[in-house]
C-alpha positions as CSV (number, residue, x, y, z in Angstrom):
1,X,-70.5,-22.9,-6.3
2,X,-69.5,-22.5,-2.6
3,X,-66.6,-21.0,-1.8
4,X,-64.1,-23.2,0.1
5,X,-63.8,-20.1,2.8
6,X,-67.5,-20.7,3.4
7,X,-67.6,-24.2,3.0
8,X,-64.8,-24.3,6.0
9,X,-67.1,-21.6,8.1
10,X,-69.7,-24.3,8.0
11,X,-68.2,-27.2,8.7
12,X,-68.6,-28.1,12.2
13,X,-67.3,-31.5,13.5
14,X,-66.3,-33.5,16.2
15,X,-62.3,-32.3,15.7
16,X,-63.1,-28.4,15.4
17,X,-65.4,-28.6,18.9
18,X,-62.4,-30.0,20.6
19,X,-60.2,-27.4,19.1
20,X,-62.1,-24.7,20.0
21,X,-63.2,-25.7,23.1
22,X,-59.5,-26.3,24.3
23,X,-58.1,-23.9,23.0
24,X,-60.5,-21.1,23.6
25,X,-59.5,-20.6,26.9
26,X,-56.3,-20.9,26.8
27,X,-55.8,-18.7,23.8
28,X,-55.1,-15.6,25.8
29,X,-52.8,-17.5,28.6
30,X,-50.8,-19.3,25.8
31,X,-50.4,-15.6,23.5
32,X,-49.1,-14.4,27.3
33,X,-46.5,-17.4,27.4
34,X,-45.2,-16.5,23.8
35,X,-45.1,-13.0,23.7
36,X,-44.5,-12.0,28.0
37,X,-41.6,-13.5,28.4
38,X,-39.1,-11.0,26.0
39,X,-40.6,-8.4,27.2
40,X,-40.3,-9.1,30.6
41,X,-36.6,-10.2,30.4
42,X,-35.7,-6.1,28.8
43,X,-37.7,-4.8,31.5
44,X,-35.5,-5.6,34.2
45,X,-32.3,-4.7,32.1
46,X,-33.8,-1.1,32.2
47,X,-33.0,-0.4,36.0
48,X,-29.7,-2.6,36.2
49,X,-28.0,-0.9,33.0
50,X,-30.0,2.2,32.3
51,X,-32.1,2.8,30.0
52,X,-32.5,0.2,27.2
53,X,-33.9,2.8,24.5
54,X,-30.3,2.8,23.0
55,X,-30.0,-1.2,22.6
56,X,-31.5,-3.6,20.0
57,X,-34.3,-5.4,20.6
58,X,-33.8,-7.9,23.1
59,X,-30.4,-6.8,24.4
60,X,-29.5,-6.0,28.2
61,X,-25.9,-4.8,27.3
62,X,-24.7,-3.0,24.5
63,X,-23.7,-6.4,22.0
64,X,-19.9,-6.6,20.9
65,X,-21.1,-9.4,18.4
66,X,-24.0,-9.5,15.9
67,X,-23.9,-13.4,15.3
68,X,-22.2,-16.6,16.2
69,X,-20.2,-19.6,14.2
70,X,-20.3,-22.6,16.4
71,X,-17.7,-25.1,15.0
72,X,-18.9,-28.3,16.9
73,X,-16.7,-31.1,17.0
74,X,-18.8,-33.9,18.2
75,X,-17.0,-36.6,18.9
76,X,-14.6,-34.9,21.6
77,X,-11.0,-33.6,20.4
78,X,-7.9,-34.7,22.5
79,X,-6.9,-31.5,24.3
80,X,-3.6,-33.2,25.4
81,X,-2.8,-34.2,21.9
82,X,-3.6,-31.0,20.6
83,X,-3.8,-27.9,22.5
84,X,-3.1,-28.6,26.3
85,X,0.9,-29.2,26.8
86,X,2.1,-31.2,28.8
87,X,5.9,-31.6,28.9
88,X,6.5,-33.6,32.1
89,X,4.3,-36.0,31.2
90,X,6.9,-38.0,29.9
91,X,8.3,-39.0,33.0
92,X,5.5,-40.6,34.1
93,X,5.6,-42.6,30.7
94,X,3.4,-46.2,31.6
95,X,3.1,-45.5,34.8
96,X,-0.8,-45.8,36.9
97,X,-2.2,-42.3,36.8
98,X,-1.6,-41.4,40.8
99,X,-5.3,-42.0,43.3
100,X,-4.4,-38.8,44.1
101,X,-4.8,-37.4,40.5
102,X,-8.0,-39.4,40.0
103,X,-9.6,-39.2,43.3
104,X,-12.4,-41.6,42.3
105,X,-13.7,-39.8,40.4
106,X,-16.3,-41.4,37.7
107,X,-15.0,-43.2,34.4
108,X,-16.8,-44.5,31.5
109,X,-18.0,-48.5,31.5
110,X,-15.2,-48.6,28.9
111,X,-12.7,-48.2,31.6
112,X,-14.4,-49.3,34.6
113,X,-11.9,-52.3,36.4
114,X,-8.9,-51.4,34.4
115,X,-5.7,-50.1,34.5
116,X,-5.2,-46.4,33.8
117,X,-1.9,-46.2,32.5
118,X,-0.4,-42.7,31.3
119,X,0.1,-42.1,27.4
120,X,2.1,-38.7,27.1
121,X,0.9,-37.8,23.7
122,X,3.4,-38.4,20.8
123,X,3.2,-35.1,18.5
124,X,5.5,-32.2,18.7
125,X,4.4,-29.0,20.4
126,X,5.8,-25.2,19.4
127,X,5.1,-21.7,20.9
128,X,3.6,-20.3,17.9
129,X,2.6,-16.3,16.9
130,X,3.5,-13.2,18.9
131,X,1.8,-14.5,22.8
132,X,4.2,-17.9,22.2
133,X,1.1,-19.6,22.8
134,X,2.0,-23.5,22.7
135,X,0.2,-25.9,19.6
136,X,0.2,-29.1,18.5
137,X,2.2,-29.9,15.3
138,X,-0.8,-31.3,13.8
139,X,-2.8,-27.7,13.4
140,X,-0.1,-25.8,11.6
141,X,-2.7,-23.5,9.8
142,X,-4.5,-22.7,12.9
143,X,-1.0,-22.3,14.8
144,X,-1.2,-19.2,12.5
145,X,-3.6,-17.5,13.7
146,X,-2.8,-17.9,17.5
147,X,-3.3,-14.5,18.1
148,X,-7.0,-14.5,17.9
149,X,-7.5,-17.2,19.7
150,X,-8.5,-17.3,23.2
151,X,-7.9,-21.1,24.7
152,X,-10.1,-22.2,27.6
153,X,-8.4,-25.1,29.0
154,X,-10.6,-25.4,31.8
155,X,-13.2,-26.1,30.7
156,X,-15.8,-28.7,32.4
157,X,-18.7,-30.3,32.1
158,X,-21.1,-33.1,34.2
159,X,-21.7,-35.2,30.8
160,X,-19.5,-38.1,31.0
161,X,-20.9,-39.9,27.6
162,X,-21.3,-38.1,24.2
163,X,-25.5,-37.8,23.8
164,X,-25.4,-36.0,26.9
165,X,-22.3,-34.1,26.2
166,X,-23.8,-32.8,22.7
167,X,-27.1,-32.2,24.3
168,X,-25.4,-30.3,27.5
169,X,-23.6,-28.5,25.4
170,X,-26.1,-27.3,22.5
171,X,-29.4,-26.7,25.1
172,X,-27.4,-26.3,28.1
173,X,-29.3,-29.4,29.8
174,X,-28.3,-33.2,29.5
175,X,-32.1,-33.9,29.6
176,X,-33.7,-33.7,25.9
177,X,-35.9,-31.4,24.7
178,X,-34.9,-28.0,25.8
179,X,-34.6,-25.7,22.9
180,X,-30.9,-25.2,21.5
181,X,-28.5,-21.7,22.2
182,X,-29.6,-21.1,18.7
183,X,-33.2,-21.2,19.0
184,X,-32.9,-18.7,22.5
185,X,-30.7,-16.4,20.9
186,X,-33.3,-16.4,17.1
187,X,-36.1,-15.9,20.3
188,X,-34.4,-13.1,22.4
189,X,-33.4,-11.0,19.8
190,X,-35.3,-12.1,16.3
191,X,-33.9,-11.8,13.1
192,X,-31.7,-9.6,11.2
193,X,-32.5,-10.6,7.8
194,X,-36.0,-11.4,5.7
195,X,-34.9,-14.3,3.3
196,X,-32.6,-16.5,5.8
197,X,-33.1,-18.9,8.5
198,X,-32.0,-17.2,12.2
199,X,-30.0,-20.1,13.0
200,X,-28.7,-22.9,10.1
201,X,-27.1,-26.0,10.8
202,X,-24.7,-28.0,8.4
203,X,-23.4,-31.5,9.3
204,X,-20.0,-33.1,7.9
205,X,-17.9,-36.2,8.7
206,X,-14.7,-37.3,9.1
207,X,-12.9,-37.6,5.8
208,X,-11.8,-41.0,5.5
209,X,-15.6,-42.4,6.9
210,X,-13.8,-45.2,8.9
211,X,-14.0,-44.2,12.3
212,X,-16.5,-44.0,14.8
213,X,-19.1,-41.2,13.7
214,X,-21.1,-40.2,16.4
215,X,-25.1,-39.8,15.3
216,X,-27.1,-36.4,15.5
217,X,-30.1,-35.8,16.3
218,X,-32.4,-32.8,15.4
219,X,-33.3,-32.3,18.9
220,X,-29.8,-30.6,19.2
221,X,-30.9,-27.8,16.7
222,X,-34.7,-28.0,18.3
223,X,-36.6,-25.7,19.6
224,X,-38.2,-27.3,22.8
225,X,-40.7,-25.4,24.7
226,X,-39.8,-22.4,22.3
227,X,-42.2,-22.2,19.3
228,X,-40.8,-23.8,16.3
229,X,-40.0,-21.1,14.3
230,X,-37.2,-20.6,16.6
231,X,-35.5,-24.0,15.9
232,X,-32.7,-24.3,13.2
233,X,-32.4,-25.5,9.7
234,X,-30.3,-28.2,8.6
235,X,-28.3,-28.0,5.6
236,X,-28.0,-31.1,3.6
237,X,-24.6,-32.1,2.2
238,X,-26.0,-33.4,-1.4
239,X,-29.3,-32.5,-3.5
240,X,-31.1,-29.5,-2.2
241,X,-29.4,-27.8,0.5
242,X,-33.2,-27.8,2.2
243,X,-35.1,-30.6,2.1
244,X,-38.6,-29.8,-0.8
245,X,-36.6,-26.5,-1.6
246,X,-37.2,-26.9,-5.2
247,X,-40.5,-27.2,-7.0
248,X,-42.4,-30.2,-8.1
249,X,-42.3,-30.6,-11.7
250,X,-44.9,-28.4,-13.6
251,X,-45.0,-26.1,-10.5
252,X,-43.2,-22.8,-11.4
253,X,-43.0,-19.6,-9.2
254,X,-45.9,-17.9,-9.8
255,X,-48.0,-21.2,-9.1
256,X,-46.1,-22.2,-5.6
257,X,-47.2,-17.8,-5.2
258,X,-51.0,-18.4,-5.6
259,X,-50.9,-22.0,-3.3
260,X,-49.1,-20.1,-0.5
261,X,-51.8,-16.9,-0.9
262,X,-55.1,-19.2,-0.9
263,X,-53.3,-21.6,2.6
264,X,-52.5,-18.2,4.2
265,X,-56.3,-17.6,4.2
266,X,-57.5,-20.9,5.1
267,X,-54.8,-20.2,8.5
268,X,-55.6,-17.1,9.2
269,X,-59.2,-18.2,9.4
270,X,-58.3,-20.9,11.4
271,X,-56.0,-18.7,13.7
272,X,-58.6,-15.6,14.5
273,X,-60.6,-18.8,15.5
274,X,-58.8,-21.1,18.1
275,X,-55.4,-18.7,18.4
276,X,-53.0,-21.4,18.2
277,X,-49.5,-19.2,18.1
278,X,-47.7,-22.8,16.0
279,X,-50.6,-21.6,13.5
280,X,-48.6,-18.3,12.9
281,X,-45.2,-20.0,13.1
282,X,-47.0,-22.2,10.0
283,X,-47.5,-19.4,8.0
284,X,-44.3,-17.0,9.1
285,X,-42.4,-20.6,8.1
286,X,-44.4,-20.9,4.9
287,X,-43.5,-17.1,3.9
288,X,-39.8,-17.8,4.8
289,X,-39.7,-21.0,2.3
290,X,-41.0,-19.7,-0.3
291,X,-37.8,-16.8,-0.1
292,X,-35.6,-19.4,0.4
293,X,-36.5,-20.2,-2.7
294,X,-34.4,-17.8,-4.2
295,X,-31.7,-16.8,-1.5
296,X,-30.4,-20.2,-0.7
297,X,-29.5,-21.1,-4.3
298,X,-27.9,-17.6,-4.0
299,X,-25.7,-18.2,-0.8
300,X,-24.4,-21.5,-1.7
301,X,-23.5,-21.0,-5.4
302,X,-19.8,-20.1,-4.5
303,X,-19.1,-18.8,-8.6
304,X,-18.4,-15.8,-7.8
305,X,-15.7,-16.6,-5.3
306,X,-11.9,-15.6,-6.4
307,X,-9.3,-18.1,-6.7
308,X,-7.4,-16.3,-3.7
309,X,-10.5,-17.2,-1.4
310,X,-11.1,-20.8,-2.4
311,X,-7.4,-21.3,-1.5
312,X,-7.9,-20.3,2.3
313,X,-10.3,-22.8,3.1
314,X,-8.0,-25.4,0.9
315,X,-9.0,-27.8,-2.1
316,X,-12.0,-30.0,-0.3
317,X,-13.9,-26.5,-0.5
318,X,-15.0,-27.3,-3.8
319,X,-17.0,-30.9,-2.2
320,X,-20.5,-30.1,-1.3
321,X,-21.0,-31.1,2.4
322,X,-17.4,-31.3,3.1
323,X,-16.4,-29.2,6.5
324,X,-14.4,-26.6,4.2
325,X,-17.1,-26.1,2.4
326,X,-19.4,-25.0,4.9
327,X,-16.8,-23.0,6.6
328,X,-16.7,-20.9,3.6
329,X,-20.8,-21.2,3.5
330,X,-20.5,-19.8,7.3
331,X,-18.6,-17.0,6.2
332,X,-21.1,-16.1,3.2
333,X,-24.1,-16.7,5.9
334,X,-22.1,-14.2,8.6
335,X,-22.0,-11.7,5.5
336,X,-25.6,-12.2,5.0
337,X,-26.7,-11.8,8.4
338,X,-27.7,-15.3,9.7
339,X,-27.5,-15.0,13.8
340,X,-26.4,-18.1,14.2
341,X,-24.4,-21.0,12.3
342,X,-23.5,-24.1,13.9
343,X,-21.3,-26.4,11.9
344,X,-21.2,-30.0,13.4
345,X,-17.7,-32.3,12.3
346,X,-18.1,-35.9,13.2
347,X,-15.1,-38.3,14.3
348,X,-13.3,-37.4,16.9
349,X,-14.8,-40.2,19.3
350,X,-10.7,-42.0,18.9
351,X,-11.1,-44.7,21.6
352,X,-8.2,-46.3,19.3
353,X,-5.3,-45.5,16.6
354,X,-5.2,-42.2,18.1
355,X,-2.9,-40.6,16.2
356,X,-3.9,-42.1,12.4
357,X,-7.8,-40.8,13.2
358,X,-6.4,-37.5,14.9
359,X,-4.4,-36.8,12.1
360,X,-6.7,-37.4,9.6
361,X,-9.5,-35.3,11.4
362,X,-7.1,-32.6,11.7
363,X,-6.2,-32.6,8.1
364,X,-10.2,-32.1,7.6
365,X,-10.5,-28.8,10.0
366,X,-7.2,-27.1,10.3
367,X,-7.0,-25.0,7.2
368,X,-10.6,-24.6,6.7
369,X,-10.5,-23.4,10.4
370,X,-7.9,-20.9,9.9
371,X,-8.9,-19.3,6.4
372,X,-12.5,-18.7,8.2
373,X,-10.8,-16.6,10.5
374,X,-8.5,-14.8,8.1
375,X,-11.7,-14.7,5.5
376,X,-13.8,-13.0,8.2
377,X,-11.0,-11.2,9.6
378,X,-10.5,-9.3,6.1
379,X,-14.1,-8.5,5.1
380,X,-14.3,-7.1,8.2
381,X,-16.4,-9.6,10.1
382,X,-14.6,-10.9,12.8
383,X,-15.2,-8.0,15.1
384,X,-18.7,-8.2,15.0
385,X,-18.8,-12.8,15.1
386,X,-18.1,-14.4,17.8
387,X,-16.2,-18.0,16.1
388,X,-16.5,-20.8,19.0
389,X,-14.2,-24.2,18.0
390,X,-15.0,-27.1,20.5
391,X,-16.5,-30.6,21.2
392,X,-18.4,-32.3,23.8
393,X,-16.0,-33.1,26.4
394,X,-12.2,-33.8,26.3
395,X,-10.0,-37.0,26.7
396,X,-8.1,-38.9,29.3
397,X,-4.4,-38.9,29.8
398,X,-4.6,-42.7,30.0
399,X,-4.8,-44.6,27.3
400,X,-7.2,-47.5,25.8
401,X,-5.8,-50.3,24.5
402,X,-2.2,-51.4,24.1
403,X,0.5,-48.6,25.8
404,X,1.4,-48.0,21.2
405,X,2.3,-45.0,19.7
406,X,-0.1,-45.8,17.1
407,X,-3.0,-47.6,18.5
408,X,-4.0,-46.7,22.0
409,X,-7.1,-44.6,22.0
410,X,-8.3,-42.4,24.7
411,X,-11.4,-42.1,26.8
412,X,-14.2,-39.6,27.4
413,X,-13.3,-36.7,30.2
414,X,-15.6,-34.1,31.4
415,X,-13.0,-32.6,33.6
416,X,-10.8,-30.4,31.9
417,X,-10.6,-30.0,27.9
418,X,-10.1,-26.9,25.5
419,X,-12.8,-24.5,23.8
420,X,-10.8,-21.8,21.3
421,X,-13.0,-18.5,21.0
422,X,-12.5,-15.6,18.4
423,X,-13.6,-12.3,17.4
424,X,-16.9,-10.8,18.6
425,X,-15.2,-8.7,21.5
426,X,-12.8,-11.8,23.1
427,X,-9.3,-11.0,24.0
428,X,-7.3,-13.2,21.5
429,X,-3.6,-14.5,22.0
430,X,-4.6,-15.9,25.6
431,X,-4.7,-18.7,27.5
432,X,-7.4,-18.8,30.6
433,X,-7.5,-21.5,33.2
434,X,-5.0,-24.1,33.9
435,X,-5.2,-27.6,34.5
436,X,-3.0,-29.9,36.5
437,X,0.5,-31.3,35.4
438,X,-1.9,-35.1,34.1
439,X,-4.9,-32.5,32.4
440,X,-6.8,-34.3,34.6
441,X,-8.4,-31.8,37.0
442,X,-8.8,-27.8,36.5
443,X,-6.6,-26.2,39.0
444,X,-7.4,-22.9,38.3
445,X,-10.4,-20.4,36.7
446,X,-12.8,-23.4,36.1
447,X,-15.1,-22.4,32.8
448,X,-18.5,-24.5,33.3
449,X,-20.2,-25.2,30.0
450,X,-22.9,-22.7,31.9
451,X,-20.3,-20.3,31.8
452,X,-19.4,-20.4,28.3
453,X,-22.9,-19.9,27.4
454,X,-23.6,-17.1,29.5
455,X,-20.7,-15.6,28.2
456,X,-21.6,-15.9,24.2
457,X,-24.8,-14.8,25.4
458,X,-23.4,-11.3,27.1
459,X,-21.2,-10.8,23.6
460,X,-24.6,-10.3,22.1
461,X,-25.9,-8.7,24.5
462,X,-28.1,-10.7,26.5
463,X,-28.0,-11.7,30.3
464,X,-28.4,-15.0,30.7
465,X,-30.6,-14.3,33.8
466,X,-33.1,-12.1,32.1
467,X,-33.3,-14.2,29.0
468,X,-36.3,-16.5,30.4
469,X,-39.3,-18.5,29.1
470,X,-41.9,-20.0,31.8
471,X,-42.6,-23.2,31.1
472,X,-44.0,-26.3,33.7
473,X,-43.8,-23.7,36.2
474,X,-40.5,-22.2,36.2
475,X,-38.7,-19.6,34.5
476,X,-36.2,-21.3,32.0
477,X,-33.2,-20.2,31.2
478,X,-30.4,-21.6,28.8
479,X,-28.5,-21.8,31.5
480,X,-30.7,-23.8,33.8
481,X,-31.3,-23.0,37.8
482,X,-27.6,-23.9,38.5
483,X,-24.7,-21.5,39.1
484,X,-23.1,-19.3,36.4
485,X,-20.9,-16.3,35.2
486,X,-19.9,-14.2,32.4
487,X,-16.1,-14.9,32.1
488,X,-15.1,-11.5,31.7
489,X,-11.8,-11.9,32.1
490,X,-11.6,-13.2,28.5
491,X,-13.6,-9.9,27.2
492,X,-11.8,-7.1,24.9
């Protein structure tokens, strides 16, 4: 009987002349591409810092954080209705927002040709913790925990319409198919743990499921150019966390163990042939499957959770794919090393009844939110995790619809809006930037999505400029050829 090793040495067809002959000389230029570019991005770090010897792999800087939580908010939260206050504005109550507030600047089609009339927001603002930093009435958890909070309210971005906005703001390009933060960082530095994903993703949605829930797309989690190991893994909210994570009926451990041994053959034949580096990222994904086997049961079996930790993150903790639930899935993740954890919360896209949506989606985040941060803060965690809370863009001070307390909506705005960082070596119990008297325009210390990213980056220790992958000619970064800066003046 022939082996099917030798069988597959044999066979010579139309498709394996093509591979080889394509790929054979390439093999060395496209190893060059995959493996250069890290390399070459610590080098430089070397003569601007001194030497590297002392840093982990891939770092520039000595790191302040090990790992990020990225709590997306897609959909875009009302800064004004939440975090940036505005007391004056109620003097200008129904009135046009001023030209010279507006400037011409670009609105959506939604507001193209009409009226922009002012809508002060209706919910009661307090100074809250020791810094008397001002928040909304609807985040009274979070208004706890002030103190480790550092608000950007000027923040800006070029996106004007959510699919951009998400995309800008998880590749650090409107255009798709650049790979995501998480994907660079699972790149530039690797892993820190065997049995895990380098970056997971986990999806929830609005709690009462009758608002506008803006899609996803896997692109946002991608890898791009990056080879695909790098790109994350989406958690589901029911059945297997992983998609196929279980075993087919009949097939126990020990069987899935001898089909994984007998493919890992068959691919590294086929790599030591053609050198195709997505053949190693086959079997390095394989490999990582199969441990997932056993440590994602593990991870999100929260049994052996106490009563006093179930209560921070509040009652919808115990609903599989609910946000609590994954906040306290975040925290177990940050305890088991995963570099990076992006939780996405749909339905904050209120282009009407503001304040019944607003309210609702608050209810769904704010004590989750806050028992994160006390959760890490007490294992000690939240030195060493940098916790990022934001959305795509912010809202206008004008509202849509009828001038009601209860209906009016608000539109998209890319020119000023919030982003709350904690832990991982940001000052907390600050407010940076400061926007004018409408929250219209940044008046002060403008904070470029660019600028956030470089500044996660330098957390963990990377420099945005050195951090680099050369792809159709040009040396990419996550923060693109435009200008950008570490914010340092938010740093511990």
């Amino acid at each position: 009987m022939v082996h099917p090793l030798n069988a597959y040495e044999t066979l010579v067809n139309r498709r394996r002349f093509l591979a080889n002959s394509g790929m054979g000389l390439g093999t060395a230029a496209m190893a060059s591409l995959v493996t250069g570019p890290r390399i070459a991005s610590a080098s430089p770090a070397g003569s601007a810092h001194g030497t590297t010897d002392d840093l982990p792999p891939g770092c520039h800087v000595p790191p302040k954080a090990k790992r990020v939580i990225f709590l997306f908010m897609a959909g875009a939260p009302s800064q004004l209705d939440l975090f940036d206050y505005k007391p004056d504005l109620q003097k200008h109550f129904n009135q046009a927002l001023p030209p010279s507030v507006s400037m011409g600047q670009r609105v959506t089609a939604m507001t193209r040709g009409k009226e922009q009339l002012v809508m002060p927001s209706p919910f009661k603002f307090e100074q809250k913790g020791q810094s008397g930093l001002w928040m909304s009435e609807l985040l009274p958890q979070m208004s706890t925990q002030v103190d480790k909070l550092c608000f950007i309210d000027s923040m800006n971005t070029d996106a004007i319409n959510h699919d951009p906005g998400k995309t800008s703001f998880c590749t650090g390009s409107e255009i798709p198919g650049k790979p995501s933060m998480g994907a660079w960082l699972s790149y530039g530095l690797g892993t820190l743990n065997k049995d895990l994903p380098d970056y997971v993703v986990m999806p929830s949605a609005h709690w009462s499921g009758k608002v506008n829930v803006q899609a996803l797309y896997s692109r946002l989690w991608g890898s791009g150019f990056l080879p695909s190991k790098h790109q994350g893994t989406s958690f589901q909210t029911s059945g297997d966390p992983v998609l196929f994570l279980s075993n087919p009926t009949g097939v126990d451990a020990g069987v899935r163990r001898r089909m994984l041994d007998s493919l890992d053959q068959f691919n590294q034949k086929h790599f030591a042939e053609i050198g195709d580096p997505e053949i190693e990222t086959t079997i390095a994904q394989q490999e990582m499957a199969f441990r997932m086997q056993t440590s994602v049961p593990e991870l999100t079996d929260i049994a052996d959770e106490s009563q006093e930790t179930l209560d921070l993150y509040g009652p919808e903790v115990t609903q599989p794919g609910s946000y609590a639930r994954n906040c306290l899935l975040a925290r177990r993740m940050a305890e088991r090393d995963v570099r990076f954890i992006q939780l996405f919360h749909r339905g904050w896209d209120h282009h009407s009844r503001l304040p019944e949506n607003l309210r609702g989606q608050c209810q769904d985040v704010d004590q989750p939110t806050a028992g994160l941060l006390r959760d890490l803060e007490q294992r000690g965690l939240l030195e060493d995790t940098l916790v990022v809370f934001a959305g795509e863009f912010g809202r206008t001070v004008y509202c849509q619809g009828k001038l009601d307390a209860e209906t009016y909506g608000r539109d998209h705005h890319p020119r000023c809006f919030t982003a709350l960082l904690a832990g991982g070596g940001i000052k907390g119990g600050m407010r940076y930037g400061t926007t004018d008297e409408f929250s219209y325009n940044v008046v002060s210390d403008p904070v470029h999505v660019r600028d956030l990213h470089a500044t996660m980056l330098h957390q963990l220790g990377v420099d945005h400029r050195q951090l680099t992958f050369p792809f159709q000619g040009l040396d990419q970064k996550l923060t693109g050829v435009e200008p950008s800066r570490v914010v340092k003046e938010i740093i511990a």
